[in-house]
N, CA, C and O of each residue as an XYZ file, in Angstrom:
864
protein
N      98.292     96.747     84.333
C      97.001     97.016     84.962
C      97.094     98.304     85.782
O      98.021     98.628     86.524
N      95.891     99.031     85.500
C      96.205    100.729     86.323
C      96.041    100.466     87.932
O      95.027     99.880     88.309
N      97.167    100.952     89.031
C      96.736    100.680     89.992
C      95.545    101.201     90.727
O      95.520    102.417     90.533
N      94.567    100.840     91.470
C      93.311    101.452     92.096
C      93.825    103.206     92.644
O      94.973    103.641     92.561
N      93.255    103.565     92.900
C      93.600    105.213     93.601
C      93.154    104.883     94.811
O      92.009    104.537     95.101
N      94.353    105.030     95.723
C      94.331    104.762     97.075
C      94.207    105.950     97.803
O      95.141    106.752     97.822
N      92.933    106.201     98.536
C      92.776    106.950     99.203
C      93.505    106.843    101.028
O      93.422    105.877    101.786
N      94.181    108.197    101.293
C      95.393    107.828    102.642
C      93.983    108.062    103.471
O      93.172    108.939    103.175
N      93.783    106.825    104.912
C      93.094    106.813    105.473
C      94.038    106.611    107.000
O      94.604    105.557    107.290
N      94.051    107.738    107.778
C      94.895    107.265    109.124
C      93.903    106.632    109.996
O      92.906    107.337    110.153
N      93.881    105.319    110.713
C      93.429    105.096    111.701
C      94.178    105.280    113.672
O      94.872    104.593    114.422
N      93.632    106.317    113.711
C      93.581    106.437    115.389
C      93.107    105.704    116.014
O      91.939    105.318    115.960
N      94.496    105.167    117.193
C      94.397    104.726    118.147
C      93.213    105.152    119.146
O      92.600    104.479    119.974
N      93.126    106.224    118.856
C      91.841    107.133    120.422
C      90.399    106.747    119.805
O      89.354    106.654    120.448
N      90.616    106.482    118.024
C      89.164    106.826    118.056
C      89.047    105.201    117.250
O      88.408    105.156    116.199
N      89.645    103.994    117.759
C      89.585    103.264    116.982
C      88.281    102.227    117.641
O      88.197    102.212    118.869
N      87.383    101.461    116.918
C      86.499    100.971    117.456
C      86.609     99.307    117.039
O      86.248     99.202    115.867
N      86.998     97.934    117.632
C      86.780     96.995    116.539
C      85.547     96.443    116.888
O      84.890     96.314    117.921
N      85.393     96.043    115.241
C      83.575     96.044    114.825
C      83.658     94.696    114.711
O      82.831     94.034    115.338
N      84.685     93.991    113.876
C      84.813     92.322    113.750
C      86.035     91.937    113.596
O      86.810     92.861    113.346
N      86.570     90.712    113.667
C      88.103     89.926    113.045
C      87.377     89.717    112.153
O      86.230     90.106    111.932
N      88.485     88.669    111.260
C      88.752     88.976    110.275
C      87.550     87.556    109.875
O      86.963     87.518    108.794
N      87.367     86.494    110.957
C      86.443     85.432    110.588
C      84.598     86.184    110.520
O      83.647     85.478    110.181
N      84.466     87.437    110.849
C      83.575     88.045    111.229
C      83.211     89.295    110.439
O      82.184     89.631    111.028
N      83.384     90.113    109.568
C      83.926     91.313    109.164
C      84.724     91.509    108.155
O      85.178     90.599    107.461
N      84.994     92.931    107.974
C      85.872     93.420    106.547
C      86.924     95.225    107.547
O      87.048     95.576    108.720
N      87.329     95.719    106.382
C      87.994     96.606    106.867
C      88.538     97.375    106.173
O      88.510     96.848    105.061
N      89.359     98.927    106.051
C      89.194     99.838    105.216
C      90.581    100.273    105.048
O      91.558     99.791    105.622
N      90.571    101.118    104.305
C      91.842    101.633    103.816
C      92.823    102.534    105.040
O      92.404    103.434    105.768
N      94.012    102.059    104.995
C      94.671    102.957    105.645
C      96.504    103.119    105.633
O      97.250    102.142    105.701
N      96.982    104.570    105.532
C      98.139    104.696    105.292
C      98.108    105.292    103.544
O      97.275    105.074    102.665
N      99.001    105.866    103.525
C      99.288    105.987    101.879
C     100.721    105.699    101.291
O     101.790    106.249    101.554
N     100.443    104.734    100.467
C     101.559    103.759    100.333
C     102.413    104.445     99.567
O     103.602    104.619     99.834
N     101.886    104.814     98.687
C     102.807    105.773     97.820
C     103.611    107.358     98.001
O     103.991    108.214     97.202
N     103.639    107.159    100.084
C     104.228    108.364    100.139
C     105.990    108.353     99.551
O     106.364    107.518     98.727
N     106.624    109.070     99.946
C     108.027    108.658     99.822
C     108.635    107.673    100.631
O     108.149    107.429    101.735
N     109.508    107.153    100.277
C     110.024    106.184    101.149
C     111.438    106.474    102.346
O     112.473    106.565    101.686
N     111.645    106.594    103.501
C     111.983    107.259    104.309
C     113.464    106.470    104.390
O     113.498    105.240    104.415
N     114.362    107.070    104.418
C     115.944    106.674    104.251
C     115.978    105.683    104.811
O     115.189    105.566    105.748
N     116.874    104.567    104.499
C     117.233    103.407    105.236
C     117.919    103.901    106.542
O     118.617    104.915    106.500
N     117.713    103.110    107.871
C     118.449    103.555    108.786
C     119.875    103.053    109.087
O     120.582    103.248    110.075
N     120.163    102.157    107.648
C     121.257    100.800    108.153
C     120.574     99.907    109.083
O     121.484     99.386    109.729
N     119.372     99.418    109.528
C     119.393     99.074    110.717
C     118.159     98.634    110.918
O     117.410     99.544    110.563
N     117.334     97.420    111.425
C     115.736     97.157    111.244
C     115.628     97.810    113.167
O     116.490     97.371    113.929
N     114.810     98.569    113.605
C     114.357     99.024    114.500
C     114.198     97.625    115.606
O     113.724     96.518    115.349
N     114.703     98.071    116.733
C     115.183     96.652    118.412
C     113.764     96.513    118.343
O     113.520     95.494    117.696
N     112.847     97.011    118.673
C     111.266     96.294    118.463
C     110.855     96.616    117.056
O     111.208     97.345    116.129
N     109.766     95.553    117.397
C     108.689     95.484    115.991
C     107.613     96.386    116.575
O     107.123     96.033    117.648
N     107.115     97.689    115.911
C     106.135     98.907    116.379
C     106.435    100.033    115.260
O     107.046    101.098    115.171
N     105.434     98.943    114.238
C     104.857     99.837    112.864
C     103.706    101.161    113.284
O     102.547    101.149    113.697
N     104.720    102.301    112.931
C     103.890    103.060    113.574
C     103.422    104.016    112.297
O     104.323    104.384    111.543
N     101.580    104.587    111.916
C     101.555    104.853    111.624
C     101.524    106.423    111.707
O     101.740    107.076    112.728
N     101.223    106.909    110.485
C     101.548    108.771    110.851
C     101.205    109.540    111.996
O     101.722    110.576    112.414
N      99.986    108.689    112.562
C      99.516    109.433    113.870
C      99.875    109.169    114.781
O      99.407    109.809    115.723
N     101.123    107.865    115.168
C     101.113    107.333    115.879
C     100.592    105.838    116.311
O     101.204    105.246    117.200
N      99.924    105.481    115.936
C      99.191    104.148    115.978
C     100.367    103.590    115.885
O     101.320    104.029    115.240
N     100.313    102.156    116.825
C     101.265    101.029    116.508
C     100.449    100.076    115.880
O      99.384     99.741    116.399
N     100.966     99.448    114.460
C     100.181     98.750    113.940
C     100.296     97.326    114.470
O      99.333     96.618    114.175
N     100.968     96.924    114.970
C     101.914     95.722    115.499
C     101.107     95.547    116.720
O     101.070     94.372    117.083
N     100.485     96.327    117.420
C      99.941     96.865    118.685
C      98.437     95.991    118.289
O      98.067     94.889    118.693
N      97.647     97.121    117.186
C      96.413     97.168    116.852
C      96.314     95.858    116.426
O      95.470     95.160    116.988
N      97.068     95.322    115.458
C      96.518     93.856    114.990
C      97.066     92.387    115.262
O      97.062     91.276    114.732
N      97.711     93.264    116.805
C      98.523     91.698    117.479
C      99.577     91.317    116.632
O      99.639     90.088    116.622
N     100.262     91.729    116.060
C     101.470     90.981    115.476
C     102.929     91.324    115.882
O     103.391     92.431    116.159
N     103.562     90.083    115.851
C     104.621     90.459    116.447
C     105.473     90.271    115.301
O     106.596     90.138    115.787
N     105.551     90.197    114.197
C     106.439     89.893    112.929
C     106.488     91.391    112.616
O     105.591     92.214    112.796
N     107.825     91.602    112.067
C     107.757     93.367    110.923
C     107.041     93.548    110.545
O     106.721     92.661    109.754
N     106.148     94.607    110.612
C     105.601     95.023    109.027
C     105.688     95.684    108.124
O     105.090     96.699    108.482
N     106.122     95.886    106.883
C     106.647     96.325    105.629
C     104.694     96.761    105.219
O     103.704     96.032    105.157
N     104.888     98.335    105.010
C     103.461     98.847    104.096
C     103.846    100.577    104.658
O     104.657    101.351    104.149
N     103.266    100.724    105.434
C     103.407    102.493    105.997
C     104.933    103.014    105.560
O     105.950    102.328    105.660
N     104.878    104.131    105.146
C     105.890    105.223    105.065
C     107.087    104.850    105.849
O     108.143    104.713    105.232
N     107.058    104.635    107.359
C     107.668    104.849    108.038
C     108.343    103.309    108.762
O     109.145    103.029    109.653
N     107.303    102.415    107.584
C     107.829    100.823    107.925
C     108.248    100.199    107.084
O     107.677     99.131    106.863
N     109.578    100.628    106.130
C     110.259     99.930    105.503
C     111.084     98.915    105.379
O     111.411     98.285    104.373
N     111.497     98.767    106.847
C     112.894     98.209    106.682
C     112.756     97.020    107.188
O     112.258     97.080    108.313
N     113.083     95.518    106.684
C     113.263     94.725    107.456
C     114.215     93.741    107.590
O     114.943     93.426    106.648
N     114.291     93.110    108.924
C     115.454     91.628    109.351
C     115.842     90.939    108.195
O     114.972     90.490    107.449
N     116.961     90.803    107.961
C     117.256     89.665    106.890
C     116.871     88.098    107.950
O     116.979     87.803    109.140
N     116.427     87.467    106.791
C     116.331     86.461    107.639
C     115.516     85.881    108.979
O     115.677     84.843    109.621
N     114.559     87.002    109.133
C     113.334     86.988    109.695
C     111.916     87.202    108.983
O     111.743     88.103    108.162
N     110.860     86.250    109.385
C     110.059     86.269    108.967
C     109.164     87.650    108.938
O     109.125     88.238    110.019
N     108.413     88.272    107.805
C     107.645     89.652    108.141
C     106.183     89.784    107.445
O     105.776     88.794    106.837
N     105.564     90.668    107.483
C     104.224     90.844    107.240
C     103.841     91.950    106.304
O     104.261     93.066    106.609
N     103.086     91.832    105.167
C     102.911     93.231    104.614
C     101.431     93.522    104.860
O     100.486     92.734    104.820
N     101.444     94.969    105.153
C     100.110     95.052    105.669
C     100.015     96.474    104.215
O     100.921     96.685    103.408
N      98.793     97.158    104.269
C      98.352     97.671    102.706
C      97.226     98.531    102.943
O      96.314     98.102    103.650
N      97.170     99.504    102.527
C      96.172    100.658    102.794
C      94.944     99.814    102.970
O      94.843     98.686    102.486
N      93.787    100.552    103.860
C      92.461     99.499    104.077
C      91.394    100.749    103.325
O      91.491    101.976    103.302
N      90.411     99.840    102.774
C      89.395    100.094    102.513
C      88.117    100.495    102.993
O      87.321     99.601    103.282
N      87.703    101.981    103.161
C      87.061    102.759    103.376
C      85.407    103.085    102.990
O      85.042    103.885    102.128
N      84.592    102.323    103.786
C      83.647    102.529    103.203
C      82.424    103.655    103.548
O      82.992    104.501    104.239
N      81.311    103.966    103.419
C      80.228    104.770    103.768
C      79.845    104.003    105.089
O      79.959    102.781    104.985
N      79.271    104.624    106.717
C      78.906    104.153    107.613
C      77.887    103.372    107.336
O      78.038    102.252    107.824
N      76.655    103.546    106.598
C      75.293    102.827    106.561
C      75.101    102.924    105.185
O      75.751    103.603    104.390
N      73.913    102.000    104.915
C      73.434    102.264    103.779
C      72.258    103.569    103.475
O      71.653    103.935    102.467
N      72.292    103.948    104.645
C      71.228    105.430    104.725
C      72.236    106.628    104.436
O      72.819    107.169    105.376
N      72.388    106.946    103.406
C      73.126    108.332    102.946
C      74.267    107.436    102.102
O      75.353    108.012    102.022
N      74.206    106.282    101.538
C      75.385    105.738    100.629
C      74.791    106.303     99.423
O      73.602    106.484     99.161
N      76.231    106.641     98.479
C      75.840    107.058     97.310
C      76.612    106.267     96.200
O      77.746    105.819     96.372
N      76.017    106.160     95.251
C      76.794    105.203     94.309
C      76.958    105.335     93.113
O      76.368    106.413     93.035
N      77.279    105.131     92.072
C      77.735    105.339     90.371
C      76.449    104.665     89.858
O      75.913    103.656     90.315
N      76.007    105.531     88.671
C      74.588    105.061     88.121
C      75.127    103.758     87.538
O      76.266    103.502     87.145
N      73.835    102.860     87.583
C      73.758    101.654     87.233
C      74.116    100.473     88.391
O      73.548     99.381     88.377
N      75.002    100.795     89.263
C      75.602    100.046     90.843
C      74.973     99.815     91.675
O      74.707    100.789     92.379
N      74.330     98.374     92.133
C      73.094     98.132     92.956
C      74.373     97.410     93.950
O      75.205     96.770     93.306
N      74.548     97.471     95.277
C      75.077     96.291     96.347
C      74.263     95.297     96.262
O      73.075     95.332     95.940
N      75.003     94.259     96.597
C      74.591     92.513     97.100
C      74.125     92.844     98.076
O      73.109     92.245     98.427
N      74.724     94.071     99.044
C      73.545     94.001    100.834
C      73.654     95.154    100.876
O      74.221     95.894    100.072
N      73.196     95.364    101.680
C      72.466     97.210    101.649
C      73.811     97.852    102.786
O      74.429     98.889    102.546
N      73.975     97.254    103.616
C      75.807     97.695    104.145
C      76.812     97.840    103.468
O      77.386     96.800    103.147
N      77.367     99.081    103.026
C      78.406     99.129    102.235
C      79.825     98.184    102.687
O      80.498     97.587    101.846
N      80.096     98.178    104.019
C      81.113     97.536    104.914
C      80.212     95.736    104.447
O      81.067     95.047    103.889
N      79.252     95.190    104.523
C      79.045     94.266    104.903
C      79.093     93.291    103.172
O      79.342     92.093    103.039
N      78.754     94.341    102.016
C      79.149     94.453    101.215
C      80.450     94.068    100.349
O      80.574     93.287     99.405
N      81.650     95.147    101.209
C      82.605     94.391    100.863
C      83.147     92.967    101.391
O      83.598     92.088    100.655
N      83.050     92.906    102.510
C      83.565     91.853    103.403
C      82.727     90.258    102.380
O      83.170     89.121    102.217
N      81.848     90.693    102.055
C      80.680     89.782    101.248
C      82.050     88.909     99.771
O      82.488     87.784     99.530
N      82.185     90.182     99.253
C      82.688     89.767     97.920
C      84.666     90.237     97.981
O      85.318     90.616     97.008
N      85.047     90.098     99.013
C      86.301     90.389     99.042
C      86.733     88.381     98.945
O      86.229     87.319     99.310
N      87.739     88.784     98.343
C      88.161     87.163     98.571
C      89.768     86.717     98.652
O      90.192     85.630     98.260
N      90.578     87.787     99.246
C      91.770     87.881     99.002
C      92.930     88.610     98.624
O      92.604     89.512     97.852
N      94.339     88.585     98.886
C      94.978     89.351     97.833
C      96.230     88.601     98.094
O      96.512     87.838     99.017
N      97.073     89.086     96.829
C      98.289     88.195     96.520
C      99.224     89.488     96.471
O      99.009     90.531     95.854
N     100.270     89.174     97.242
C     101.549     89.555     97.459
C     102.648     89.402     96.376
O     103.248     88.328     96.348
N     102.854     90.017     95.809
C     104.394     89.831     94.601
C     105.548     90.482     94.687
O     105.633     91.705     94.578
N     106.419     89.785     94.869
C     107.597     90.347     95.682
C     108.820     90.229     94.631
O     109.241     89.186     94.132
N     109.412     91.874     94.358
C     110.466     92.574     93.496
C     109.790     92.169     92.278
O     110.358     91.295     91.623
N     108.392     92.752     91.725
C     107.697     92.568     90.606
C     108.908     92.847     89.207
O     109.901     93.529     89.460
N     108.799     92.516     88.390
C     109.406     93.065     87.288
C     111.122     92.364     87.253
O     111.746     92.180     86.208
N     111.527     92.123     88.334
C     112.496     91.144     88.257
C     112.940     89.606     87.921
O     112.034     88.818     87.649
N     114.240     89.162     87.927
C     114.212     88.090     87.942
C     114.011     87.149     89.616
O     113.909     85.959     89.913
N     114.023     88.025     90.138
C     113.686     87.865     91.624
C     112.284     87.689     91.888
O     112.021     87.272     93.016
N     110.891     88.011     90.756
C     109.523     88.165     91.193
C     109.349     87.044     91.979
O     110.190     86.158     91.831
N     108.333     86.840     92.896
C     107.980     85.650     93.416
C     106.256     86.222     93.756
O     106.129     87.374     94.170
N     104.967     85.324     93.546
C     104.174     85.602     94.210
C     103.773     84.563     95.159
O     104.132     83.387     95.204
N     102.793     85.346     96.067
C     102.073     84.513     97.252
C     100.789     84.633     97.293
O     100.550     85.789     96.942
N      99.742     84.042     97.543
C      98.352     84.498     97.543
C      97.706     84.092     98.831
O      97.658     82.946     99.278
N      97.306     84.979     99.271
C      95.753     84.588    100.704
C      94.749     84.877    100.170
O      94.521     85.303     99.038
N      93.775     84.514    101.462
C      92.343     83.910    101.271
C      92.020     85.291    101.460
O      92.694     86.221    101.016
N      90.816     85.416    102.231
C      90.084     86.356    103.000
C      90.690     86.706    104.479
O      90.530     87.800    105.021
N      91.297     85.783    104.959
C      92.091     86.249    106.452
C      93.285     86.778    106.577
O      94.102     86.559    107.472
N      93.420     87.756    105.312
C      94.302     88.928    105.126
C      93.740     90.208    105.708
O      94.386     91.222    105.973
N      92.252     89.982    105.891
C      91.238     91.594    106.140
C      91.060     90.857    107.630
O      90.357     89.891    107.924
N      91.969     91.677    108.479
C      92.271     91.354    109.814
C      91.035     91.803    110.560
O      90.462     90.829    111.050
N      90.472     92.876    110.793
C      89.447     93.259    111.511
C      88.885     94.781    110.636
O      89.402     95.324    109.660
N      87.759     95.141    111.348
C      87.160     96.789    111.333
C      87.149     97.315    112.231
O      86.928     96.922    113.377
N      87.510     98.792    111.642
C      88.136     99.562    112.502
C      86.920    100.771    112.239
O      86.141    100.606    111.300
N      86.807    101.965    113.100
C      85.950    103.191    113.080
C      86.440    104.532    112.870
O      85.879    105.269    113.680
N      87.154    105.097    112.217
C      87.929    106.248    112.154
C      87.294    107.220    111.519
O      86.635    107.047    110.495
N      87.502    108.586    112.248
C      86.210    109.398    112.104
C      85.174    109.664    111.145
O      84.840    110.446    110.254
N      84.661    108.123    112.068
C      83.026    108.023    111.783
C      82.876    106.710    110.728
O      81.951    105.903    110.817
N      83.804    106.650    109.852
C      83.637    105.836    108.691
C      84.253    104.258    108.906
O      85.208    104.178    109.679
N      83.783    103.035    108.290
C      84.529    102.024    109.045
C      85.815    101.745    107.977
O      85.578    102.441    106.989
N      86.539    101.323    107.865
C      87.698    100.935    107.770
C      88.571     99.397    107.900
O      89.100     98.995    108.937
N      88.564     98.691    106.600
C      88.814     97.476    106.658
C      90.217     97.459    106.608
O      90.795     98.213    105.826
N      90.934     96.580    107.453
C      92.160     96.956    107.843
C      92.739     95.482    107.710
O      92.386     94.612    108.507
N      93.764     95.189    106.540
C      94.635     94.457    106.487
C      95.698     93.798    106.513
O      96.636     94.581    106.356
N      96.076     92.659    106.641
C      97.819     92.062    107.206
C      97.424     90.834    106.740
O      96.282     90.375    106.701
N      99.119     90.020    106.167
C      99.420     89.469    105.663
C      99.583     88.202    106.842
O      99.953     88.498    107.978
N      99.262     86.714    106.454
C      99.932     85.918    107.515
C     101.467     86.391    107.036
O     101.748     87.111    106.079
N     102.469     85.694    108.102
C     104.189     85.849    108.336
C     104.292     85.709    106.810
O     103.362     85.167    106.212
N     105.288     86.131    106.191
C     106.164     85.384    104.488
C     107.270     85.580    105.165
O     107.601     86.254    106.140
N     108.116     84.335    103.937
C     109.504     84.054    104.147
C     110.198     84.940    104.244
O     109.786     86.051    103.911
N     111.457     84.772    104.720
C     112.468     85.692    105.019
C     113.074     86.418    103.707
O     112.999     85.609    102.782
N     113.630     87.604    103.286
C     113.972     88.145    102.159
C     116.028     87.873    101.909
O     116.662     87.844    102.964
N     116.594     87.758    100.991
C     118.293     88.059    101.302
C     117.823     89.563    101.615
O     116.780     90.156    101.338
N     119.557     90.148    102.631
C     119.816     91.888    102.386
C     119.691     92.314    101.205
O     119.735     91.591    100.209
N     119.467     93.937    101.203
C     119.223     94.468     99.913
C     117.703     94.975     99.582
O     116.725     94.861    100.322
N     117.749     95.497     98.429
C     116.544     96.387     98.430
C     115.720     95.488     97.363
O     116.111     94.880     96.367
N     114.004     95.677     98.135
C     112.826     94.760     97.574
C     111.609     96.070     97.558
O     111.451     97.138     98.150
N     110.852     95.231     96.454
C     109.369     96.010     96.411
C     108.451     95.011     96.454
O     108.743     93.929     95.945
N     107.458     95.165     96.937
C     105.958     94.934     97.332
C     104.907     94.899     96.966
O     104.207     95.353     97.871
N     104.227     94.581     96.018
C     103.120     94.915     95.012
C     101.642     93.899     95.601
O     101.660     92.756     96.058
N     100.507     94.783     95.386
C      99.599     94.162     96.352
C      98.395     94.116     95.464
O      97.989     95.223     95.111
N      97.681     92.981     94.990
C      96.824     92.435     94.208
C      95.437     92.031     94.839
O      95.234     90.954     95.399
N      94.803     92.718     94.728
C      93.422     92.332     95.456
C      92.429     91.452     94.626
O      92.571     91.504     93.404
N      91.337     90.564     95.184
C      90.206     89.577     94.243
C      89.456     90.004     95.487
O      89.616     90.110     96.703
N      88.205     90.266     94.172
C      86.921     90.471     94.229
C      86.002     89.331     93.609
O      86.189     88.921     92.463
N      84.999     88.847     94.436
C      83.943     87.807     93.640
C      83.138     88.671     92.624
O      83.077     88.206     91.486
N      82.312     90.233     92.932
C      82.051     91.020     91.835
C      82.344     92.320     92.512
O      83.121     92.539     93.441
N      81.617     93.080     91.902
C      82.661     94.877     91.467
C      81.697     95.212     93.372
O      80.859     94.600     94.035
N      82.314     96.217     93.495
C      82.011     96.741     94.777
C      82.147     97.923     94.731
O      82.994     98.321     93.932
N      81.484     98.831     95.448
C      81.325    100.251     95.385
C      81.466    101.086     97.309
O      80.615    100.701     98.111
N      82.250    101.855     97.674
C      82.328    102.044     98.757
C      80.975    102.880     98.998
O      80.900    102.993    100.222
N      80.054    103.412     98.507
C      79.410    104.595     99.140
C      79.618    105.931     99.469
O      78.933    106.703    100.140
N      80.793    106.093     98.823
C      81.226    107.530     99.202
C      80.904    108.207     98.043
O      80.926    109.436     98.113
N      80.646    107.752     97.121
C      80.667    109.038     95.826
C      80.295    108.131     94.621
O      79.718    107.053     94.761
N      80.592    108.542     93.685
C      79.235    108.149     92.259
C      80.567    108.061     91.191
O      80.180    107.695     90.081
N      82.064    108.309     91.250
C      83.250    108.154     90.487
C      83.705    106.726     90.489
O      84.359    106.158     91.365
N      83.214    106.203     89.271
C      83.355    104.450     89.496
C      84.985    104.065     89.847
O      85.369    103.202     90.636
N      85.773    104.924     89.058
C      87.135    104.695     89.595
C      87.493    105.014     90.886
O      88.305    104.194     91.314
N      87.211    105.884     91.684
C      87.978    106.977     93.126
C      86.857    105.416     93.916
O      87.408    104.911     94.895
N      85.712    104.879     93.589
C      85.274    104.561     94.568
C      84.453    102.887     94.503
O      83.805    102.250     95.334
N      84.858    102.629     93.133
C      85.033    101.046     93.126
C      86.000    100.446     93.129
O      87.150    100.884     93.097
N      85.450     98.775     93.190
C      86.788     98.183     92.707
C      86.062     96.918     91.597
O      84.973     96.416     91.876
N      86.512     96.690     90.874
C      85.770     95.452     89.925
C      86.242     94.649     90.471
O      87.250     94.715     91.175
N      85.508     93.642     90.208
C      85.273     91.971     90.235
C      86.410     91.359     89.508
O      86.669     91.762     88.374
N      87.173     90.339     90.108
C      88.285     89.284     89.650
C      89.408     90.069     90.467
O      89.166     90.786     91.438
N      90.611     89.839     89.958
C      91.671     90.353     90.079
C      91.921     92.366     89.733
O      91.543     92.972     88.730
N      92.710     92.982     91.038
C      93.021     94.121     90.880
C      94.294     95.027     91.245
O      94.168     95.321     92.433
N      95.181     95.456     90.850
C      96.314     95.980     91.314
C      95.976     97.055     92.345
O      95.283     98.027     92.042
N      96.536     96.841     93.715
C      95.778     97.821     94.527
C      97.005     98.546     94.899
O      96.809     99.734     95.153
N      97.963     98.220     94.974
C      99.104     99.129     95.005
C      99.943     99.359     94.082
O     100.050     98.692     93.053
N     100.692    100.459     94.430
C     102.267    100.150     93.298
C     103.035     99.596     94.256
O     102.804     99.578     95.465
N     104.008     99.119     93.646
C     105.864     98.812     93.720
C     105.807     99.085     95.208
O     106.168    100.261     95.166
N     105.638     98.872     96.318
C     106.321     99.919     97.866
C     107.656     99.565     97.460
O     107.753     98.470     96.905
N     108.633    100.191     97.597
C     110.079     99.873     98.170
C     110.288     99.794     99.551
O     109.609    100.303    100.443
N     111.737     98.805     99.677
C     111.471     98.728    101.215
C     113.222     98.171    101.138
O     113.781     98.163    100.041
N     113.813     97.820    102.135
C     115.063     97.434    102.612
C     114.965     96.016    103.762
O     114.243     95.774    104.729
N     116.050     95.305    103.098
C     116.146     94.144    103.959
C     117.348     94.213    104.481
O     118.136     94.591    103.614
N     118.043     93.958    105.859
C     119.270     94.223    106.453
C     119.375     93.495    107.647
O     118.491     93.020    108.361
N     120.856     93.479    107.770
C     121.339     92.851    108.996
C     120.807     93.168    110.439
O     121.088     94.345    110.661
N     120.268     92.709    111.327
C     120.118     93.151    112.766
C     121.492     93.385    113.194
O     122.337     92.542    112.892
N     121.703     94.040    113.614
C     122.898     94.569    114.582
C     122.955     93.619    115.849
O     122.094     93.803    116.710
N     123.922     92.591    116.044
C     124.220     92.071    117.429
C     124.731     92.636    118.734
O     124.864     91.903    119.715
């Protein structure tokens, strides 16, 4: 299945606004997963403070105190501690006044944000895809933690409840999104750059990441 084209969306701390949790709301793309993956340090970092490119602590922003495995710069985690994968968020048009869309594409509600949050229904986690190691996991909708405001546009911003602990050694991450039907962000009229269809969808590739000893 072709993965979606993930657009890198940084959310700032300075300019971050929350609009809803996750019982309330939806949320947008952020981070780009497919940057390179940043050397192992030997070593999972003395705090948990997923920080993204700008700085943002993601650990901060969405209350969690478990690892999180998704950003560039948050690969690495505890053997033997529980962790979280969190996954670029989804980016939509502010209003439905200036949304633009792919001919033939009507929304269920005239809010592009309210829209998705409408027909999002989940995503499933698959862990060391392609191995004899695969394992999947699936959540509901209380994976799309809250909305966020980053310049100007809202931003559905997601995390995983805790998953089991991994052995040491190196794992990948693969992130599967469900849709009840196809959804369109409002940004542009390219059904690929700016939908997503209905059912099941590969929203990431492979992340690589590292599992390792804490240092006593």
């Amino acid at each position: 299945m072709k993965p979606t084209r993930i657009r890198a969306t940084v959310v700032s701390a300075a300019l971050v606004t929350v609009l809803a949790t996750a019982s309330g709301g939806a949320q947008a793309r952020t981070g780009a997963e497919d940057a390179p993956r940043p050397p192992a340090s030997g070593a999972p970092p003395a705090t948990n403070a997923c920080l993204t490119p700008d700085g943002t602590d993601l650990n901060a922003l969405l209350s969690i105190r478990e690892p999180i495995i998704g950003p560039p710069a948050c690969r690495v985690a505890p053997a033997g501690e529980k962790w979280v994968r969190s996954f670029p968020g989804w980016v939509t048009a502010p209003g439905a006044e200036g949304a633009v869309y792919p001919a033939g594409y009507t929304p269920s509600l005239p809010e592009p944000t309210d829209d998705f949050v409408l027909k999002f229904l989940g995503a499933r986690i698959v862990q060391d895809i392609g191995t004899p190691r695969e394992r999947s996991v699936s959540f509901g909708p209380e994976v799309l933690r809250l909305v966020v405001v980053s310049g100007g546009l809202p931003v559905a911003t997601f995390a995983t409840p805790p998953l089991r602990p991994l052995k040491p050694g190196h794992h990948t991450s693969t992130v599967f999104v469900r849709l009840s039907a196809r959804h369109c962000d409002g940004l542009g009229t390219d059904p690929e750059a700016n939908c997503l269809p209905g059912g099941e969808t590969q929203y990431t590739a492979a992340t690589p990441f590292e599992v390792v000893e804490r240092k006593r």
